[in-house]
N, CA, C and O of each residue as an XYZ file, in Angstrom:
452
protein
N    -152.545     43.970     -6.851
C    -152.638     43.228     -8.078
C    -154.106     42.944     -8.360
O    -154.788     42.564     -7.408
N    -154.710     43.091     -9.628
C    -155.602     42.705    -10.023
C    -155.864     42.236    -11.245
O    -155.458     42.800    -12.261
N    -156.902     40.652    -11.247
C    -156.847     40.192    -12.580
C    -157.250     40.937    -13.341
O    -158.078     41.734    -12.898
N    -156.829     41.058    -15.009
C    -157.356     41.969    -15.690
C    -157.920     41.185    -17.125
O    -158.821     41.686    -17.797
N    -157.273     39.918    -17.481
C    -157.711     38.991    -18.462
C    -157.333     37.675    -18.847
O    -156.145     37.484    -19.109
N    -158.207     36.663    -18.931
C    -158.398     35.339    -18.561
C    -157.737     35.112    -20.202
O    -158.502     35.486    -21.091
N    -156.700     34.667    -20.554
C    -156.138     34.009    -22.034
C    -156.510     32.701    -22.253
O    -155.718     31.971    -21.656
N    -157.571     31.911    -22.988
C    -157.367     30.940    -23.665
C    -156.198     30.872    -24.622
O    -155.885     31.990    -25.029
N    -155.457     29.874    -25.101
C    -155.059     29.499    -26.175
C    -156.001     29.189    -27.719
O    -156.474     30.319    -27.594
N    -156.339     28.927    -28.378
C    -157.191     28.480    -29.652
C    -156.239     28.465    -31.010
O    -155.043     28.715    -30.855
N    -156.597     28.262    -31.949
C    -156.267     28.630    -33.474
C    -156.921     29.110    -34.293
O    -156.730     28.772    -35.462
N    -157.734     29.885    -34.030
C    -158.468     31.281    -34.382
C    -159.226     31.984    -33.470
O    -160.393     31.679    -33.221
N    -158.300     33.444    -32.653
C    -158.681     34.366    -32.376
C    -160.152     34.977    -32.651
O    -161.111     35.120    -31.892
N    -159.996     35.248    -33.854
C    -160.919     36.291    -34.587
C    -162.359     35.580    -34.314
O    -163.377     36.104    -33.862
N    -162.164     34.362    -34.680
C    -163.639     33.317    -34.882
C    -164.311     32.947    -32.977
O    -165.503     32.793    -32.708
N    -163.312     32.895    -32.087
C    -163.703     32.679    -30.888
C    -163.786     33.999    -30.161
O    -164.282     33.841    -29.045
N    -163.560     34.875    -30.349
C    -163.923     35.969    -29.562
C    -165.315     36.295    -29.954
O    -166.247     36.660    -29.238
N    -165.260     36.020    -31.680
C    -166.932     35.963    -31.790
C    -167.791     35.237    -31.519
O    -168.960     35.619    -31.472
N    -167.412     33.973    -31.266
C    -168.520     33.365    -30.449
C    -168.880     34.044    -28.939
O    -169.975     34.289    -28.433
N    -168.159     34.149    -28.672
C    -167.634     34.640    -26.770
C    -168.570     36.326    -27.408
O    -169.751     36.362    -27.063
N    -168.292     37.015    -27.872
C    -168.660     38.247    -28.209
C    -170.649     37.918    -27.997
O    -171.460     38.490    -27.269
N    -170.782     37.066    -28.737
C    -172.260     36.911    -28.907
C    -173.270     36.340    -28.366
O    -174.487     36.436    -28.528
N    -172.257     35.414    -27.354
C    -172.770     34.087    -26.332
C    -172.782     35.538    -25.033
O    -173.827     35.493    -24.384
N    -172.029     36.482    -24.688
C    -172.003     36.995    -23.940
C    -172.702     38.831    -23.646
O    -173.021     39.544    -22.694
N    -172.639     38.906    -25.267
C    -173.032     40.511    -25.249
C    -172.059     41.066    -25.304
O    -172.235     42.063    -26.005
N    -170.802     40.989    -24.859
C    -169.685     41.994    -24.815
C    -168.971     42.242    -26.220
O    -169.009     41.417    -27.133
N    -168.378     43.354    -26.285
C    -167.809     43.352    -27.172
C    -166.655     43.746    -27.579
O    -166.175     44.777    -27.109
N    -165.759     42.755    -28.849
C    -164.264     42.743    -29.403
C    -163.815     44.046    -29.180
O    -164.150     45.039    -29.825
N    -162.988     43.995    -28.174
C    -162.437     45.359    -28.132
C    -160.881     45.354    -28.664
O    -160.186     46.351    -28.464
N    -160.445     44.405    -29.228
C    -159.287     44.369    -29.796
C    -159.231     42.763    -30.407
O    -159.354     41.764    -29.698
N    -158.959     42.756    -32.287
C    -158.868     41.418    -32.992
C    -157.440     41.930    -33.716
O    -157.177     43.107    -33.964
N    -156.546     40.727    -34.007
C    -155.895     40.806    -35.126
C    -155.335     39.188    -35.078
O    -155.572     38.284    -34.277
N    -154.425     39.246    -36.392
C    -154.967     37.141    -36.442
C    -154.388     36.413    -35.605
O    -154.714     35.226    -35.615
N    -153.256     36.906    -34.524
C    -152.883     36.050    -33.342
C    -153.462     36.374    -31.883
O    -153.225     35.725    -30.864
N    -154.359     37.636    -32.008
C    -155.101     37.981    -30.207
C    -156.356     38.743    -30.868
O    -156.432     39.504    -31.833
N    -157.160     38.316    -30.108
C    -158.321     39.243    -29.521
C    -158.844     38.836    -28.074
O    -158.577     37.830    -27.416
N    -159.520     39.723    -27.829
C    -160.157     40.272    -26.447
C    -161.699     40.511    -26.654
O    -162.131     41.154    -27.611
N    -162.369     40.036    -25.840
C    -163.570     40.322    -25.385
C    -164.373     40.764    -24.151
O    -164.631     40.074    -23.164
N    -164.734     42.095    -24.397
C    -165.720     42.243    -23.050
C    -164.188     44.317    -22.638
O    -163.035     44.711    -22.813
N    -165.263     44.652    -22.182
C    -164.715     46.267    -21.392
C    -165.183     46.121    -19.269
O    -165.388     46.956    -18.387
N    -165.167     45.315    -19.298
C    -165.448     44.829    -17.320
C    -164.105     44.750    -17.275
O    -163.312     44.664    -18.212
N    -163.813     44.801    -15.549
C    -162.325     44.410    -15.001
C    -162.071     43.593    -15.111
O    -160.925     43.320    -14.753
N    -163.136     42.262    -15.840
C    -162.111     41.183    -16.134
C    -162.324     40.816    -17.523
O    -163.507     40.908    -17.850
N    -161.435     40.379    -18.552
C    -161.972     40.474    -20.338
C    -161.003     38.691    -20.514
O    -160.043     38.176    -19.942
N    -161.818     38.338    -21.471
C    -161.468     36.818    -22.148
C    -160.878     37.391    -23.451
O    -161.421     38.050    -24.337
N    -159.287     36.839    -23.283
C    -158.758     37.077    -24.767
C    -158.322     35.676    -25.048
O    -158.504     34.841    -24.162
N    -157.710     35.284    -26.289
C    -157.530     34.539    -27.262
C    -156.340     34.681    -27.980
O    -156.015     35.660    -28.650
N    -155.747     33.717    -27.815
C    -154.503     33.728    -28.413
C    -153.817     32.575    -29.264
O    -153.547     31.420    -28.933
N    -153.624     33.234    -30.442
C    -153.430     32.070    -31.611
C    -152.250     31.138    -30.789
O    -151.414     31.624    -30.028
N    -152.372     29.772    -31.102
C    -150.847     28.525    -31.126
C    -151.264     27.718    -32.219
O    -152.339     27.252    -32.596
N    -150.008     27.692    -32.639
C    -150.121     26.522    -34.238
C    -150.362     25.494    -33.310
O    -150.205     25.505    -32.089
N    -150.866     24.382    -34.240
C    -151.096     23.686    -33.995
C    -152.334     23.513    -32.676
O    -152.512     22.496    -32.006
N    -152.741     24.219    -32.614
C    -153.654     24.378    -31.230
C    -154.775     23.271    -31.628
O    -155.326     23.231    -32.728
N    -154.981     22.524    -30.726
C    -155.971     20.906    -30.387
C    -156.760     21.082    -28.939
O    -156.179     20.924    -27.865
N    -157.978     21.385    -29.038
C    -158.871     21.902    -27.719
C    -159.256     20.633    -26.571
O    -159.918     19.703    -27.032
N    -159.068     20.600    -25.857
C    -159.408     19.493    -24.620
C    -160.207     18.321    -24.764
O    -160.761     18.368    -25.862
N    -160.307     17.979    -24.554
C    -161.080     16.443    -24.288
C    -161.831     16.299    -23.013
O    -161.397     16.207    -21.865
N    -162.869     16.301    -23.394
C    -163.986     15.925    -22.007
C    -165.082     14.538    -22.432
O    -165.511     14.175    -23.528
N    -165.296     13.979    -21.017
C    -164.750     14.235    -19.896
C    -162.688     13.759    -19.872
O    -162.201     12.676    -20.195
N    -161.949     14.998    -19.387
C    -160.350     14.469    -19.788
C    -160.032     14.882    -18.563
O    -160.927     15.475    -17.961
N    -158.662     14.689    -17.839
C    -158.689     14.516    -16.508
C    -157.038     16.043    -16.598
O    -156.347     16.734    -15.850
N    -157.247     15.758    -17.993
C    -156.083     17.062    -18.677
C    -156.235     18.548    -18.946
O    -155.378     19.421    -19.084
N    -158.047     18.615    -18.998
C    -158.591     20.030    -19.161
C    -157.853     20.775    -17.851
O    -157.887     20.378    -16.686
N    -157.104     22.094    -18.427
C    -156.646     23.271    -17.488
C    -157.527     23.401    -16.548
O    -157.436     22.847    -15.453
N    -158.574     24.243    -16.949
C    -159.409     25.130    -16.819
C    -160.619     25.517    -17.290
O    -160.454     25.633    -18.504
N    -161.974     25.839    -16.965
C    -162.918     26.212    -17.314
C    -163.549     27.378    -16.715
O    -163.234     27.888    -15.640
N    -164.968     27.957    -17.937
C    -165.018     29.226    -17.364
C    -166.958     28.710    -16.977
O    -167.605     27.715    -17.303
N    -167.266     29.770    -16.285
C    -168.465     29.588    -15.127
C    -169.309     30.708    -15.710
O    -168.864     31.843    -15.540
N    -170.312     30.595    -16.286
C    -171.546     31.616    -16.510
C    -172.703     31.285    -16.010
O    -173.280     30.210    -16.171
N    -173.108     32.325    -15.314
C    -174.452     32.239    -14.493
C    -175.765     32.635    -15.278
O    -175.565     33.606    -16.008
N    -177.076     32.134    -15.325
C    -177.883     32.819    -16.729
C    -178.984     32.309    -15.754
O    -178.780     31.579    -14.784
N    -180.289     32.852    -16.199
C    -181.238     33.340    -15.758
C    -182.300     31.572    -16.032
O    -183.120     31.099    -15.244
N    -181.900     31.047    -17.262
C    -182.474     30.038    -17.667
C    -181.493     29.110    -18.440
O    -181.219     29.266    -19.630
N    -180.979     28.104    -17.624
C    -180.318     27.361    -18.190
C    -180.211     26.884    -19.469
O    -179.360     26.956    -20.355
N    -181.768     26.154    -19.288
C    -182.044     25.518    -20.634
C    -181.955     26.082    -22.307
O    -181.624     25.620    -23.399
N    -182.638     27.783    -21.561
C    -182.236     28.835    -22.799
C    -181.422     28.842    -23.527
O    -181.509     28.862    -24.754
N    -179.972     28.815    -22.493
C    -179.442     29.704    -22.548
C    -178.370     28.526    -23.235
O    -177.398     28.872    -23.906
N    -178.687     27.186    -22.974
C    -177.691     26.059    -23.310
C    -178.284     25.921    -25.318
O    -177.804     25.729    -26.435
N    -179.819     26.229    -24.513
C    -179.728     26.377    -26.386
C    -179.096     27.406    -27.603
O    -178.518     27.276    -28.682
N    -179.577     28.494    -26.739
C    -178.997     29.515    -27.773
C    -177.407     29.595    -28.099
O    -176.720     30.078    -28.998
N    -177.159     28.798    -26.778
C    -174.931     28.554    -26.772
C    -174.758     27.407    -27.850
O    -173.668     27.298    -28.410
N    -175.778     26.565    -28.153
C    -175.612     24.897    -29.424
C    -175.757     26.051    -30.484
O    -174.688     26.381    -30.997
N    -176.660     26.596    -30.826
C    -177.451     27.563    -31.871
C    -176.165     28.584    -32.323
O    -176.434     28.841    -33.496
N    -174.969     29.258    -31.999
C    -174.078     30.330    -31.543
C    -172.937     29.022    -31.981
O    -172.609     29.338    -33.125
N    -172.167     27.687    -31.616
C    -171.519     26.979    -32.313
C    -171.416     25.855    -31.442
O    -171.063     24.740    -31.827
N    -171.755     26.175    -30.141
C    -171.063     25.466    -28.987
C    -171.761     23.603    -28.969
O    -172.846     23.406    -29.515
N    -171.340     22.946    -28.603
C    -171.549     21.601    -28.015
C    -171.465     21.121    -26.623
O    -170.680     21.272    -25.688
N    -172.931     20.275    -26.903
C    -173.301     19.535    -25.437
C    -172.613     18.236    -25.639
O    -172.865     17.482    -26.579
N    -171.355     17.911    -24.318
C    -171.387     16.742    -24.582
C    -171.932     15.786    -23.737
O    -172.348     16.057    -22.611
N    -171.947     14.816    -24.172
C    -172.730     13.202    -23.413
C    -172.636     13.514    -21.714
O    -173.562     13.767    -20.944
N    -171.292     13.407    -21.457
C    -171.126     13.084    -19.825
C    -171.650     14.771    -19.074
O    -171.162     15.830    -19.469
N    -172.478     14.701    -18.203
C    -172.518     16.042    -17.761
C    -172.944     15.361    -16.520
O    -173.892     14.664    -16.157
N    -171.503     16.006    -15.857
C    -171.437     15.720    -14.230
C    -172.551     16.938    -13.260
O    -172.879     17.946    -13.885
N    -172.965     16.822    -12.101
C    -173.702     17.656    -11.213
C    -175.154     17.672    -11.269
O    -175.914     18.568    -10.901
N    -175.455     16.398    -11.850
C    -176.804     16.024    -11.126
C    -177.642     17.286    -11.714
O    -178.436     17.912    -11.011
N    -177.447     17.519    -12.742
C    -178.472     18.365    -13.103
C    -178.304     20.345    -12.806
O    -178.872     21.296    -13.343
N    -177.491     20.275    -11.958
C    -177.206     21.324    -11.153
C    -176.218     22.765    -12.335
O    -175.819     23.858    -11.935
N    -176.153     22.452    -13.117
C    -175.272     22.983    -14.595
C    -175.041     22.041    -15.871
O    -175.026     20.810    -15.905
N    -174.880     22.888    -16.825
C    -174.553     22.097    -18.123
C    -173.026     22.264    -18.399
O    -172.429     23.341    -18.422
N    -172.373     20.758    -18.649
C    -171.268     21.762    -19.858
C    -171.297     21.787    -20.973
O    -171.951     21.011    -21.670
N    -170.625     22.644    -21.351
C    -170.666     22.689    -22.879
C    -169.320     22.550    -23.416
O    -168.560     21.923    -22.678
N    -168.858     22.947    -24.447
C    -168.034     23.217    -25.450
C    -168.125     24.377    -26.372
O    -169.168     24.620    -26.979
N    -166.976     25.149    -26.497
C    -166.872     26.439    -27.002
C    -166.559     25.737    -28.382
O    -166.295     24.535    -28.364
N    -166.581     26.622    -29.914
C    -166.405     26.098    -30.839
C    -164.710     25.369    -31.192
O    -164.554     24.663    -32.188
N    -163.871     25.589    -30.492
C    -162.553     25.120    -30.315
C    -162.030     24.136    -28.831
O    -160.965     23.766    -28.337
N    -163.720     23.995    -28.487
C    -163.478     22.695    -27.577
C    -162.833     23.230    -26.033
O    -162.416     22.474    -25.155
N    -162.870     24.476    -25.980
C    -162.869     24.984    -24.566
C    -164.045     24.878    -23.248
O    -164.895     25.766    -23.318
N    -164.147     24.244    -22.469
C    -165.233     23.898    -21.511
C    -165.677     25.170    -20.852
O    -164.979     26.066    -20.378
N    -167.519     25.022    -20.948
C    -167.802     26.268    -20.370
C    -169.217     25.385    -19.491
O    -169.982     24.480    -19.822
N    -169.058     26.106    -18.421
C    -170.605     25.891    -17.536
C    -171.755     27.221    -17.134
O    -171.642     28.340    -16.633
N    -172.859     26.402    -17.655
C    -173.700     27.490    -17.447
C    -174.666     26.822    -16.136
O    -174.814     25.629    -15.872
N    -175.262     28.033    -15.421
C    -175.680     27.641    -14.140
C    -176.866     28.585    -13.527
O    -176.285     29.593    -13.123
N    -177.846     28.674    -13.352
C    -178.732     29.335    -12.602
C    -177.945     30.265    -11.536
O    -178.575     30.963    -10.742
């Protein structure tokens, strides 16, 4: 068995794969208005429409899951992710050691040296 793709939930596909598409370099290898996919590696981030879809709350003790990106320059890289749609919020646990952020539908992402 091997993983082959990590599904968020959201309420627009099309709009978060493009963030993810551009925050990452990879690219939409499949959109239509309830799924897309991002990235051609053995492992790809897709997206999948739910009505009503309402994105996490941080710091919330309810968030699933989050995803882990490693980058060369944090600080860069946290800017160019605000700049692209994403949000810094207030509480950022680890002493400095990573940022989190927020994807434009409020999905938690950490970036990290």
């Amino acid at each position: 068995m091997q993983l082959a793709t990590i599904v968020l939930d959201c309420a627009d596909p099309t709009a978060l794969a493009g963030f993810y598409s551009r925050a990452t370099g990879w690219e939409v290898g499949y959109s239509d208005e309830d799924f897309a996919v991002v990235g051609d590696g053995p492992v790809k981030i897709g997206f999948q429409r739910v009505a009503g879809y309402a994105g996490p709350g941080w710091p919330d003790d309810r968030k699933h899951a989050h995803l882990d990106f490693t980058v060369g320059d944090v600080d860069q890289a946290v800017e160019r992710l605000v700049a692209l749609g994403a949000t810094k919020p207030d509480f950022q646990p680890g002493a400095g050691k990573w940022v989190v952020l927020a994807d434009p539908e409020g999905h938690l992402l950490c970036v990290a040296e």
